[in-house]
C-alpha positions in Angstrom: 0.0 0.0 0.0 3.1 2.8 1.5 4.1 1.8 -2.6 1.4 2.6 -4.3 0.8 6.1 -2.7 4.3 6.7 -3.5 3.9 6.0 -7.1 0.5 7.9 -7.0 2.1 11.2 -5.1 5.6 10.3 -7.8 3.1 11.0 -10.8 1.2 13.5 -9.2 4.4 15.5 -8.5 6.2 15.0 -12.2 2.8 16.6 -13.8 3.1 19.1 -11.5 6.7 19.8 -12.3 5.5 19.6 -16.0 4.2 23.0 -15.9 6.9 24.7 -15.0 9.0 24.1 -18.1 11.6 22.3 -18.6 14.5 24.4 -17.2 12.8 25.1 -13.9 11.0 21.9 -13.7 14.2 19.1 -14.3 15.7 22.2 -11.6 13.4 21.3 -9.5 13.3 17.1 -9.9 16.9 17.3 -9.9 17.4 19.3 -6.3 14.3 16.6 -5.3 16.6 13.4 -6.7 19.9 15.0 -5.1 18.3 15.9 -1.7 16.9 12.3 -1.7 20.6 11.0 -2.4 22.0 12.9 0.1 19.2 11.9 3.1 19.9 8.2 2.1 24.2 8.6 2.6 23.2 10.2 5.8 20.8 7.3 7.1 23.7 4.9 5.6 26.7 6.6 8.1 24.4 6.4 11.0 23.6 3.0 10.6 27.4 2.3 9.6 28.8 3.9 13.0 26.2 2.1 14.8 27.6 -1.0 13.5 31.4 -0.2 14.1 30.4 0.8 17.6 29.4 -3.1 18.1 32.2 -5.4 19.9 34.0 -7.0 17.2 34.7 -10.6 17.0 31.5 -11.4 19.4 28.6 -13.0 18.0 24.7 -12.5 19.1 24.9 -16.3 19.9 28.0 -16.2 22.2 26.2 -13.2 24.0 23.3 -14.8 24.3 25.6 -17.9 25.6 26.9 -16.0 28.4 23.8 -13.9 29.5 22.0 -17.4 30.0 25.0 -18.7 32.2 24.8 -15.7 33.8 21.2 -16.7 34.4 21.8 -20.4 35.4 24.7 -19.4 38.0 22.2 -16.8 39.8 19.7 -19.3 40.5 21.8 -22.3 41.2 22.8 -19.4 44.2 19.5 -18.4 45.1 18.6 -22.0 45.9 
């Protein structure tokens, strides 16, 4: 459905840009295009520094290994 309204408000807005001429329309698609570009590097180096900020060399599994030990040794105490 989000990709149909996106093709819908896509057409809506190159008619639109249509009546502006050429010059000032492909302006106009092309600061839209570039801005777009731009937005998506920016999303890409967050998630990229969110990644490097991980522990290297340790897997979900071995974390999950060692929380549940972790878990086991408290209540082997507690009894």
């Amino acid at each position: 459905m989000k990709l149909f309204i996106a093709i819908l408000l896509s057409t809506i807005l190159g008619y639109f840009l249509l009546f502006f001429g050429p010059f000032v329309g492909g302006l106009l698609a092309f600061g839209i295009v570039l801005g777009l570009l731009i937005r998506g590097l920016m999303l890409l180096n967050e998630i990229h520094k969110i990644m490097i900020g991980k522990k290297p060399g340790r897997s979900v599994l071995d974390e999950y290994l060692e929380e549940r030990n972790r878990k086991e040794n408290a209540a082997e105490f507690k009894m």
